[in-house]
C-alpha positions as CSV (number, residue, x, y, z in Angstrom):
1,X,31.7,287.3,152.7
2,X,33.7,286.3,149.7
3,X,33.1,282.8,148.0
4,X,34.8,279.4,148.9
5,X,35.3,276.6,146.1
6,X,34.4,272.8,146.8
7,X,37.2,271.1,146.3
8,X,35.9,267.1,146.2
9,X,38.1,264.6,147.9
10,X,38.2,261.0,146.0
11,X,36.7,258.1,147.3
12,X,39.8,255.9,148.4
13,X,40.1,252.9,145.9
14,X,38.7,249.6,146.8
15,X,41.1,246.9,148.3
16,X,40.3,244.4,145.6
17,X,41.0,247.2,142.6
18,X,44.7,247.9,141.4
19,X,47.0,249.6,143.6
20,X,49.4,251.5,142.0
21,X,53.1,252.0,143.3
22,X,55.0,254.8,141.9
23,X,54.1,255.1,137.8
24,X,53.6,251.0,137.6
25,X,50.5,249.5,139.0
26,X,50.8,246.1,140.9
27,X,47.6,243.7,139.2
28,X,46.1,241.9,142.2
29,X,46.3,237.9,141.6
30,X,42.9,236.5,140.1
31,X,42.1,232.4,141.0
32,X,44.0,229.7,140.3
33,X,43.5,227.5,137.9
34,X,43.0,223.6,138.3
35,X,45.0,221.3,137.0
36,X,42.6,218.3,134.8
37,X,42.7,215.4,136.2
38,X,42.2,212.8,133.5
39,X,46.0,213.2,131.8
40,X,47.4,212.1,135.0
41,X,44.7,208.9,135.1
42,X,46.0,208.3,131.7
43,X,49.2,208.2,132.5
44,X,48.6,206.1,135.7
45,X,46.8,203.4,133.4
46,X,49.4,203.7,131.1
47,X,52.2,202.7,133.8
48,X,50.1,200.0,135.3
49,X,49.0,198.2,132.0
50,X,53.3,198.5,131.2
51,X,53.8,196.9,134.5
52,X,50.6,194.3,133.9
53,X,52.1,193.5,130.2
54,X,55.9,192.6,131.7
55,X,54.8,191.0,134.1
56,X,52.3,188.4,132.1
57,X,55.6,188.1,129.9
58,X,57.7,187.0,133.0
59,X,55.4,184.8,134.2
60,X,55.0,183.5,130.6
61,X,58.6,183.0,130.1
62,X,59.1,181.2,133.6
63,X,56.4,178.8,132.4
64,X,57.6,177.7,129.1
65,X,61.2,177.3,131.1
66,X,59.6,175.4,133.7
67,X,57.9,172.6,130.8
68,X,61.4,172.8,129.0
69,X,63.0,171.8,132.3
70,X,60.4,169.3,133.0
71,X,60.5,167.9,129.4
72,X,65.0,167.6,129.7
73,X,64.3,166.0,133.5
74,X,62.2,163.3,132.0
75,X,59.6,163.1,134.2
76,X,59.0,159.2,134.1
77,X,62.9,158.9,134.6
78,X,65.8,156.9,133.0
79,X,65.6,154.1,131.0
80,X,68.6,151.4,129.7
81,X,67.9,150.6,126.4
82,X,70.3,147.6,125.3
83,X,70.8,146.2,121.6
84,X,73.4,143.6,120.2
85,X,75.1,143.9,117.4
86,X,77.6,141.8,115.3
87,X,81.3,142.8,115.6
88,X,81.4,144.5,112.3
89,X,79.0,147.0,112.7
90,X,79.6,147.7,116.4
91,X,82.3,151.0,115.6
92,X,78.7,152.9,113.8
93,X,76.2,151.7,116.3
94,X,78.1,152.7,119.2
95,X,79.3,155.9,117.8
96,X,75.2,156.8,117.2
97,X,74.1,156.1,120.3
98,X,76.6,158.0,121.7
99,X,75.0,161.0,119.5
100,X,71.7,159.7,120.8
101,X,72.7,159.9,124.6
102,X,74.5,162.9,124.5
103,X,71.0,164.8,123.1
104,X,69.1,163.3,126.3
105,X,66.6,161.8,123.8
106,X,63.4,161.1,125.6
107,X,61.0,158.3,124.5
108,X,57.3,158.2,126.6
109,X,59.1,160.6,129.0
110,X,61.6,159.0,129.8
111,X,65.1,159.5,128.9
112,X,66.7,156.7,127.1
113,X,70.2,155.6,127.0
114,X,71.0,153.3,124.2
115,X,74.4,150.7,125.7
116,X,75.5,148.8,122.7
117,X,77.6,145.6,123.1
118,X,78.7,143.2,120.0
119,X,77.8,139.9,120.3
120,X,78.4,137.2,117.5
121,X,75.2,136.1,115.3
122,X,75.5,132.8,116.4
123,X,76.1,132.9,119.6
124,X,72.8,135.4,120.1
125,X,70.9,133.0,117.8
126,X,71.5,130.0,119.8
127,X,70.9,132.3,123.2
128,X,67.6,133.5,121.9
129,X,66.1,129.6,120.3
130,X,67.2,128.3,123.9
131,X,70.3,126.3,123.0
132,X,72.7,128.2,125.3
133,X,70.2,130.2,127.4
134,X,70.2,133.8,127.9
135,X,73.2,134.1,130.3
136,X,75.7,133.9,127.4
137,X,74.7,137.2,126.1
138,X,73.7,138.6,129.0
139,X,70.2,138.5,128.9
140,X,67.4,139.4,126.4
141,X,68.2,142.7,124.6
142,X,65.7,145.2,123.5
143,X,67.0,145.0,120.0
144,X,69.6,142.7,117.4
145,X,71.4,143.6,114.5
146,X,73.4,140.3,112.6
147,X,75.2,140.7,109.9
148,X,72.2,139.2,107.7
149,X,68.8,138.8,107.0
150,X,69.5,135.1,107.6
151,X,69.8,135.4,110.8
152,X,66.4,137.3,112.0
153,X,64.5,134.9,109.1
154,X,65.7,132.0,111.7
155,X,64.5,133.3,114.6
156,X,61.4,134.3,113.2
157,X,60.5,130.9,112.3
158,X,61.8,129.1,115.3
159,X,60.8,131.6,117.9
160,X,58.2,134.2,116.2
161,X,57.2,135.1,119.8
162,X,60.3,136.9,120.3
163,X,59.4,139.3,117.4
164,X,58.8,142.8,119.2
165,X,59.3,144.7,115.4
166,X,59.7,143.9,112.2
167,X,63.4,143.8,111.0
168,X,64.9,146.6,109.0
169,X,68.2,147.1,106.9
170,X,70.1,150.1,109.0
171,X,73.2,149.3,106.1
172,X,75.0,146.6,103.9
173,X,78.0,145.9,102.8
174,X,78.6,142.5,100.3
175,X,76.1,139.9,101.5
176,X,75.3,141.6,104.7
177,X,72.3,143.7,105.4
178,X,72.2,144.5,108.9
179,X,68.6,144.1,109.9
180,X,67.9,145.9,113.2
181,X,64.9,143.5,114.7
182,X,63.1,144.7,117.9
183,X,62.7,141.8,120.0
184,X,59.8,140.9,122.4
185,X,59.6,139.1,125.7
186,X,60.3,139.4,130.0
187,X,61.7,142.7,130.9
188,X,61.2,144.6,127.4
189,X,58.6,147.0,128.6
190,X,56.5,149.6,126.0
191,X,59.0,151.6,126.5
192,X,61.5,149.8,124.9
193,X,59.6,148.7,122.0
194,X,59.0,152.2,121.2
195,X,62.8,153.1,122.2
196,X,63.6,150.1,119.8
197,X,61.7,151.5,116.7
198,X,62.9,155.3,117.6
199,X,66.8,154.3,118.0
200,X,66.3,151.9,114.4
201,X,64.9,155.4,112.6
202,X,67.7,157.2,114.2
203,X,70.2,154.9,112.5
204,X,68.5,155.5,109.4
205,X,69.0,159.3,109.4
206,X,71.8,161.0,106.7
207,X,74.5,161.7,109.6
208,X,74.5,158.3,111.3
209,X,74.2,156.6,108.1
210,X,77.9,158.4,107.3
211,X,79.0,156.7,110.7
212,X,78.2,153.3,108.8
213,X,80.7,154.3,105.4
214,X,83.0,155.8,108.0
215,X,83.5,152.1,109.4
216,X,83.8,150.5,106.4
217,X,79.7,149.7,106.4
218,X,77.9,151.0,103.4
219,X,75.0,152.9,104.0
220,X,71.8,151.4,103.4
């Protein structure tokens, strides 16, 4: 009997080894990889403090409008504010507190609107010592301005209840001085006195004091 060779026969490869396919092998896929998780937190935080930041500006900005509007609405409302004045300086005053109303100037929240109507010394003199009464002139004003220093210095001695604020010299011209005297008595609230004194420093300011040499005042 003549002699037979073993011929071995390879194991078959294992499913998870590499298959081949033709003369390019085919690499099986190994696990996937994860994705960290703490970029995407960032970025989430990220977006919601954006979000948090806007909105604390929006509500920010919708309070500071909201005072603003309150401030401009005067909250303690409107408030007539009426002075007298002698015919020559009537042109300046009135042309300032047209400035004055037109910038909604508030005084002790409220919003005060300055009426100006010219009145002869005299004739408020004699209202205000009770020789003619008040209904002349229309009742007591908040504030006077006569010609002269004469005129105040009267009242002052006659009737120094009347005196709400020292007088003051808002402009001159020749013998004139213009005092501009807060006055004192029923119906001239708090409000007026300081309304008084406020409107008197407004006359005294650089642009109103050119509506004085503009009507043939000199500035003070």
């Amino acid at each position: 009997m003549g002699r037979h060779s073993r011929v071995e026969i390879p194991a078959p490869p294992s499913p998870d080894s590499c298959t081949s396919t033709g003369t390019h092998r085919v690499i099986g896929r190994g696990p996937r990889r994860r994705i960290a998780a703490w970029p995407i937190a960032c970025a989430v935080l990220v977006a919601l403090l954006g979000l948090g930041w806007t909105g604390w500006n929006w509500a920010d900005d919708m309070l500071n409008r909201r005072a603003e509007a309150q401030a401009s609405s005067c909250p303690e409302g409107d408030t007539a504010l009426r002075v007298v004045v002698t015919p020559s300086a009537e042109k300046a005053v009135t042309a300032a507190a047209q400035r004055w109303n037109q910038a909604n100037t508030v005084v002790r929240a409220h919003c005060v609107r300055v009426n100006v109507d010219a009145v002869a010394s005299r004739a408020v003199l004699d209202a205000l010592t009770g020789k003619t009464g008040l209904e002349p002139i229309d009742g007591l004003p908040a504030g006077w301005i006569p010609e002269s220093s004469w005129w105040t210095s009267e009242l002052d001695s006659t009737e120094p209840q009347l005196i709400g604020s020292p007088a003051e010299s808002v402009a001159s011209g020749g013998s004139a001085d213009y005092p501009f005297l807060g006055l004192s008595g029923e119906g001239i609230t708090v409000v007026h006195e300081h309304a008084t004194q406020s409107f008197r420093a407004f006359l005294l300011e650089p642009a109103q004091q050119q509506l004085f040499a503009g009507n043939g005042v000199s500035p003070r």
